[in-house]
MDAnalysis code that builds the backbone (N, CA, C; Angstrom):
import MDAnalysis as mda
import numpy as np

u = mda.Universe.empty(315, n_residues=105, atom_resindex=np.repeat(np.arange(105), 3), trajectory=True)
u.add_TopologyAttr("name", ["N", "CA", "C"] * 105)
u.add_TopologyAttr("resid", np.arange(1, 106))
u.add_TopologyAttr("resname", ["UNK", "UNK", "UNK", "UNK", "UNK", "UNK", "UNK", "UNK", "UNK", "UNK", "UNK", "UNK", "UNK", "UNK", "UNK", "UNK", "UNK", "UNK", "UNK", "UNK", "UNK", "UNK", "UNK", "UNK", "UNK", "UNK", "UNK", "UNK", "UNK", "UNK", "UNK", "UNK", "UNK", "UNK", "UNK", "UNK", "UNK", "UNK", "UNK", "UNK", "UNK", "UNK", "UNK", "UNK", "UNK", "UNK", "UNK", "UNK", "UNK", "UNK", "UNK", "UNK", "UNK", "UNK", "UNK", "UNK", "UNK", "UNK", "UNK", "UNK", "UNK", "UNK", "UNK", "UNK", "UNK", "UNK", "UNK", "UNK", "UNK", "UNK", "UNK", "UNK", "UNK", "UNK", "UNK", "UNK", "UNK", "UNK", "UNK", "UNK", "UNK", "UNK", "UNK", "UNK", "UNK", "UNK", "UNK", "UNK", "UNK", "UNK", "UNK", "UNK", "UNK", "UNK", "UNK", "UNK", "UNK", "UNK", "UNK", "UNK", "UNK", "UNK", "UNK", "UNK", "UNK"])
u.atoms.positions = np.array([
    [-13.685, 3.531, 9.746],
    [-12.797, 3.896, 8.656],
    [-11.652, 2.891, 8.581],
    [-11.546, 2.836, 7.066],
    [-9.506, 1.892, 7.293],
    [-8.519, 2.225, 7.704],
    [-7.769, 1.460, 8.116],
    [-6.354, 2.042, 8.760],
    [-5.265, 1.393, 7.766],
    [-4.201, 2.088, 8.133],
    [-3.143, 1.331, 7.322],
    [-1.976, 1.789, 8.772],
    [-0.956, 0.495, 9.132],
    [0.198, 0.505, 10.019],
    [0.944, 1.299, 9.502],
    [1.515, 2.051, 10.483],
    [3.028, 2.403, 9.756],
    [4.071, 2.550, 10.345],
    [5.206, 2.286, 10.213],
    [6.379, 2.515, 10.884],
    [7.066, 3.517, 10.478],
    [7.371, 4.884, 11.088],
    [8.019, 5.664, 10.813],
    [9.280, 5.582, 10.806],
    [10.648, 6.617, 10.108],
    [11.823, 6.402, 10.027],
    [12.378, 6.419, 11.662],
    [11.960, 7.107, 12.342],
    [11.960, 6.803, 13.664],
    [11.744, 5.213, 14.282],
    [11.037, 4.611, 13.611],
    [11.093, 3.373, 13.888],
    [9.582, 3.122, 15.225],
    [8.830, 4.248, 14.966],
    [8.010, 4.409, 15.887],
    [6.448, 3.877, 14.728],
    [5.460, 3.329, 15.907],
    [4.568, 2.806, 14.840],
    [3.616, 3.503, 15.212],
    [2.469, 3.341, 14.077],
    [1.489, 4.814, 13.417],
    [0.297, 3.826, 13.674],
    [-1.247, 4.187, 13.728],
    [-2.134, 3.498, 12.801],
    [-2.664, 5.234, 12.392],
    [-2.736, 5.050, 10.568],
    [-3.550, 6.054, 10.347],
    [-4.819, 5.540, 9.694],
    [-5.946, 6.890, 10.007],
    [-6.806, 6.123, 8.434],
    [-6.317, 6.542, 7.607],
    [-7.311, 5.959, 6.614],
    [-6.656, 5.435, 5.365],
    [-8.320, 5.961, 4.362],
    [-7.984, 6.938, 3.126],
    [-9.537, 6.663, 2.712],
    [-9.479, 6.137, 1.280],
    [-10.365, 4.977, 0.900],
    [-10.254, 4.743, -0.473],
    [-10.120, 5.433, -1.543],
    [-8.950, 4.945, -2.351],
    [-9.386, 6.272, -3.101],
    [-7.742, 7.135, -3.905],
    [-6.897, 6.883, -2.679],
    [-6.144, 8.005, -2.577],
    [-4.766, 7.111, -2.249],
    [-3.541, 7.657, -2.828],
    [-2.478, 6.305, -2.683],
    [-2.216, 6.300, -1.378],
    [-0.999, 5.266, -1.502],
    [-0.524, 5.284, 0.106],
    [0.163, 6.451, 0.651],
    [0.753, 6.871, -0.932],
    [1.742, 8.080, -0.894],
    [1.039, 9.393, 0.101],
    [-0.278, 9.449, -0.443],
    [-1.142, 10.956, 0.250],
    [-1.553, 10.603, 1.393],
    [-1.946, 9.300, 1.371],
    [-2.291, 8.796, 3.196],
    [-1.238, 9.210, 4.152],
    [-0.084, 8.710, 3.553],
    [1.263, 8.731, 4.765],
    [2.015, 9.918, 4.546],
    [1.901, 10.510, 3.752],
    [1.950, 12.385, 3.570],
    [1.620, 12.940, 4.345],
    [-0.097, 13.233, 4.336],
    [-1.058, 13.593, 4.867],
    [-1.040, 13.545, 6.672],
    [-0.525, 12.291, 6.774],
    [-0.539, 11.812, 8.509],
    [0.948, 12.380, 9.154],
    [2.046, 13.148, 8.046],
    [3.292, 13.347, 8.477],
    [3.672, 12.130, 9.084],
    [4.047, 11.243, 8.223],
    [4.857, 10.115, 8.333],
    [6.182, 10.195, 7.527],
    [6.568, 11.162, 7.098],
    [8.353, 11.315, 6.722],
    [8.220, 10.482, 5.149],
    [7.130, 10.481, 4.568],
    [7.172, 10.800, 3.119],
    [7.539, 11.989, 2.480],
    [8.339, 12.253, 1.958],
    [8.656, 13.254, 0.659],
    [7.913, 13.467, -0.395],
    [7.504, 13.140, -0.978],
    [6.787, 12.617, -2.036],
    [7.344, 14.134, -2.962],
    [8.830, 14.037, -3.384],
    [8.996, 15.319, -3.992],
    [8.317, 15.203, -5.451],
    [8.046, 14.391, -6.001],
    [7.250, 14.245, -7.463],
    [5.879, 14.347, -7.663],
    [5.371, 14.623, -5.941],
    [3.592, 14.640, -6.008],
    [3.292, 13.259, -6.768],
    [4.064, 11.871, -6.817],
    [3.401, 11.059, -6.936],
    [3.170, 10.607, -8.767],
    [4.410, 11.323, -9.096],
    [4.557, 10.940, -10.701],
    [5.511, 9.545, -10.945],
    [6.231, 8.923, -9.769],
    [6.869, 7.745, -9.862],
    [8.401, 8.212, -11.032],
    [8.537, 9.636, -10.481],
    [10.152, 10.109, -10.750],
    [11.139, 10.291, -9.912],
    [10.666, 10.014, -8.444],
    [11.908, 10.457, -7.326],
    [12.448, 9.209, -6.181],
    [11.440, 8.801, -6.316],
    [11.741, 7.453, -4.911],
    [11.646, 7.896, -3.634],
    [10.816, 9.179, -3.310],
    [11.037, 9.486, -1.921],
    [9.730, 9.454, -0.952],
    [8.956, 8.207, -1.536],
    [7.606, 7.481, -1.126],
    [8.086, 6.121, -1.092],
    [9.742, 5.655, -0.807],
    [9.621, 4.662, -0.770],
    [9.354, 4.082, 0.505],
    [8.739, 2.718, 0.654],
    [8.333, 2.040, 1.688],
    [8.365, 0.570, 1.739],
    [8.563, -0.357, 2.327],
    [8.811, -1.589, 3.048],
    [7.343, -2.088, 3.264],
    [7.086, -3.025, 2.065],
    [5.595, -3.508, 2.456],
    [5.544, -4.442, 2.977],
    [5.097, -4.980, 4.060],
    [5.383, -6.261, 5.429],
    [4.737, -7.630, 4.306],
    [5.861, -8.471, 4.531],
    [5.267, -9.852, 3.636],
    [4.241, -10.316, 3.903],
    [3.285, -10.217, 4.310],
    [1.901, -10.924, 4.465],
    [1.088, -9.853, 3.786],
    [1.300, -8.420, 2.978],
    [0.698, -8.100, 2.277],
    [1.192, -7.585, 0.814],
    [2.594, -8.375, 0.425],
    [2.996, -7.978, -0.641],
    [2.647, -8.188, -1.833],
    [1.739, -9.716, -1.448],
    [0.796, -10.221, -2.849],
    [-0.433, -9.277, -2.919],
    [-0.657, -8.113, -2.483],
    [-2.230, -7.896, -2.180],
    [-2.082, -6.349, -2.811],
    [-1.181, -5.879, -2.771],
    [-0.625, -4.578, -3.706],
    [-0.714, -3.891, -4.796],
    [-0.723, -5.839, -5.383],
    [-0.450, -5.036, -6.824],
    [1.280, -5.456, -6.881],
    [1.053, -5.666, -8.442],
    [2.824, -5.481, -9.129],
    [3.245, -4.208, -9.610],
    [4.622, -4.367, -9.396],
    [5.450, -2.756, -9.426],
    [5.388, -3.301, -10.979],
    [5.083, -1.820, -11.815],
    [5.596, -1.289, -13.162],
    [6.793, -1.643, -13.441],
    [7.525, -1.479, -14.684],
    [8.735, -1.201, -14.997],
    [9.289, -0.300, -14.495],
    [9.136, 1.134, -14.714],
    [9.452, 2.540, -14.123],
    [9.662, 2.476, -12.331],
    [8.354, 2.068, -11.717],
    [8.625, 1.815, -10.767],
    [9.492, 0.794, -10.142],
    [9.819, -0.573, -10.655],
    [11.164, -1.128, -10.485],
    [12.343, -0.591, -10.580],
    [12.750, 0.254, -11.884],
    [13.816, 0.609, -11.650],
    [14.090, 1.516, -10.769],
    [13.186, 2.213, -10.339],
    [13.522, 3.572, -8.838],
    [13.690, 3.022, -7.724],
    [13.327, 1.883, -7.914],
    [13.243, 1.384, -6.225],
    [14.695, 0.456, -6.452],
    [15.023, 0.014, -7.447],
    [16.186, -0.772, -7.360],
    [17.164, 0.661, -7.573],
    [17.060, 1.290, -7.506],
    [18.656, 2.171, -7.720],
    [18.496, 2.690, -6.165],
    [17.448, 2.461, -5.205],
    [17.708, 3.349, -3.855],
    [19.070, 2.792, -2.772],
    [19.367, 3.002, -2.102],
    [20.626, 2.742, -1.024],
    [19.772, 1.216, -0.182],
    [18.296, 1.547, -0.172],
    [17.896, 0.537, 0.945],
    [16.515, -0.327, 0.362],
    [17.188, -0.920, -0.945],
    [16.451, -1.788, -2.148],
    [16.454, -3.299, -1.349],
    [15.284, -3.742, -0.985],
    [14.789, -5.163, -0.279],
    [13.971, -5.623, -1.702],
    [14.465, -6.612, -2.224],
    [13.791, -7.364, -3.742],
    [12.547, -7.134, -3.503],
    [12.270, -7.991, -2.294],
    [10.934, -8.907, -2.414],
    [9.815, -7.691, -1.154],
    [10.217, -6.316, -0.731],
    [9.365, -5.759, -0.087],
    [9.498, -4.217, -1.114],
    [10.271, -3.825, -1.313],
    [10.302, -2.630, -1.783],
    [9.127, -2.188, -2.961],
    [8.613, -0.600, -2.531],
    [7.675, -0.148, -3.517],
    [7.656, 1.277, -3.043],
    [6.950, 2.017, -4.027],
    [6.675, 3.519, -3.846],
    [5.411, 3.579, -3.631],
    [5.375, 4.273, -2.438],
    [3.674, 4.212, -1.977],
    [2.787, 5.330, -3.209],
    [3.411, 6.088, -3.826],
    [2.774, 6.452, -4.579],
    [2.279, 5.801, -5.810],
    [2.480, 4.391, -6.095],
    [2.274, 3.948, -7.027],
    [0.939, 2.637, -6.949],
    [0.602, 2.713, -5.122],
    [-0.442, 2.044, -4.525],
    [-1.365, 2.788, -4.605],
    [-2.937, 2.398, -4.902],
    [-4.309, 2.955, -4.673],
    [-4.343, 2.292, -3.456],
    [-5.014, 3.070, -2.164],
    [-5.708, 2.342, -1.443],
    [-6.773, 1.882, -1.480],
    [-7.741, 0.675, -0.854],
    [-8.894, -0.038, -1.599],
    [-9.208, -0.476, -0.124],
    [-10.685, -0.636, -0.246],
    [-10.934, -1.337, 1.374],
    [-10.197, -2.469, 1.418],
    [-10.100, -3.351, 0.233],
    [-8.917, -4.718, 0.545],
    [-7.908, -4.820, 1.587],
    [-7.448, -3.504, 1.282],
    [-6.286, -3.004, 1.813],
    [-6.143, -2.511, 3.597],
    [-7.600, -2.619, 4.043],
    [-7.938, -2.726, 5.454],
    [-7.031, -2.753, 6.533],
    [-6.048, -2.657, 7.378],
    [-5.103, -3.020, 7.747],
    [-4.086, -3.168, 7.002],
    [-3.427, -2.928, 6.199],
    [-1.827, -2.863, 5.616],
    [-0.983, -2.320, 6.282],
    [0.008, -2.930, 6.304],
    [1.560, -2.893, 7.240],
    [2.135, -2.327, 5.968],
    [3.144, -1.342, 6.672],
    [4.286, -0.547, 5.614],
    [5.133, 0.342, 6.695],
    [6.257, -0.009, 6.291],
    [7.545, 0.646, 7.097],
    [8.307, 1.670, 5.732],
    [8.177, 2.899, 6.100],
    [8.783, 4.429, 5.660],
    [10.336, 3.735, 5.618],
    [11.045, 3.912, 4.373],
    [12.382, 3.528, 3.624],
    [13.094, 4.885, 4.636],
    [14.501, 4.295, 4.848],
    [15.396, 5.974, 5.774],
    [15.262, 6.834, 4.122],
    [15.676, 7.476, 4.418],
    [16.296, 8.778, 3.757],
    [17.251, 8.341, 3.073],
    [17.427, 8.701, 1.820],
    [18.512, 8.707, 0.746],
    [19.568, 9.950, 1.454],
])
């Protein structure tokens, strides 16, 4: 099965699987990794945000409009890593992906 890394707000690291199919948001939900996901993943709250490790930020996918602006209004907005895992499909591509859980608003 795939895995995807994760670093919890704890700062403690995860491997979960991962199944195609399903965003990052429900993967790292699902595994109780300190996602919120208070919008179930409608890209209205920012509380799926996550830190995607630069060696897989080209491989993602580009953030929406909508989703830019949520992630730029959070307290802990990184330009060039920030995204809402709910706005990722996972894909076997995605085999190993690194992502560090944003603190808490």
């Amino acid at each position: 099965m795939a895995v995807i890394h994760v670093t919890n707000r704890a700062g403690e690291q995860h491997t979960v699987e991962a199944k195609p199919g399903n965003t990052i948001m429900e993967i790292l939900r699902d595994a109780e990794m300190d996602v919120e996901a208070i919008c179930g993943g409608c890209c209205s709250c920012a509380t799926c945000h996550v830190f995607v490790d630069d060696s897989w930020i080209g491989k993602v996918g580009a953030c929406s409009e909508d989703e830019q602006d949520l992630v730029e209004q959070t307290s802990y907005y990184k330009p060039d890593n920030s995204r809402l895992s709910c706005q990722i499909e996972f894909s076997n591509q995605l085999d190993g992906l690194v992502v560090e859980v944003a603190p808490a608003e």
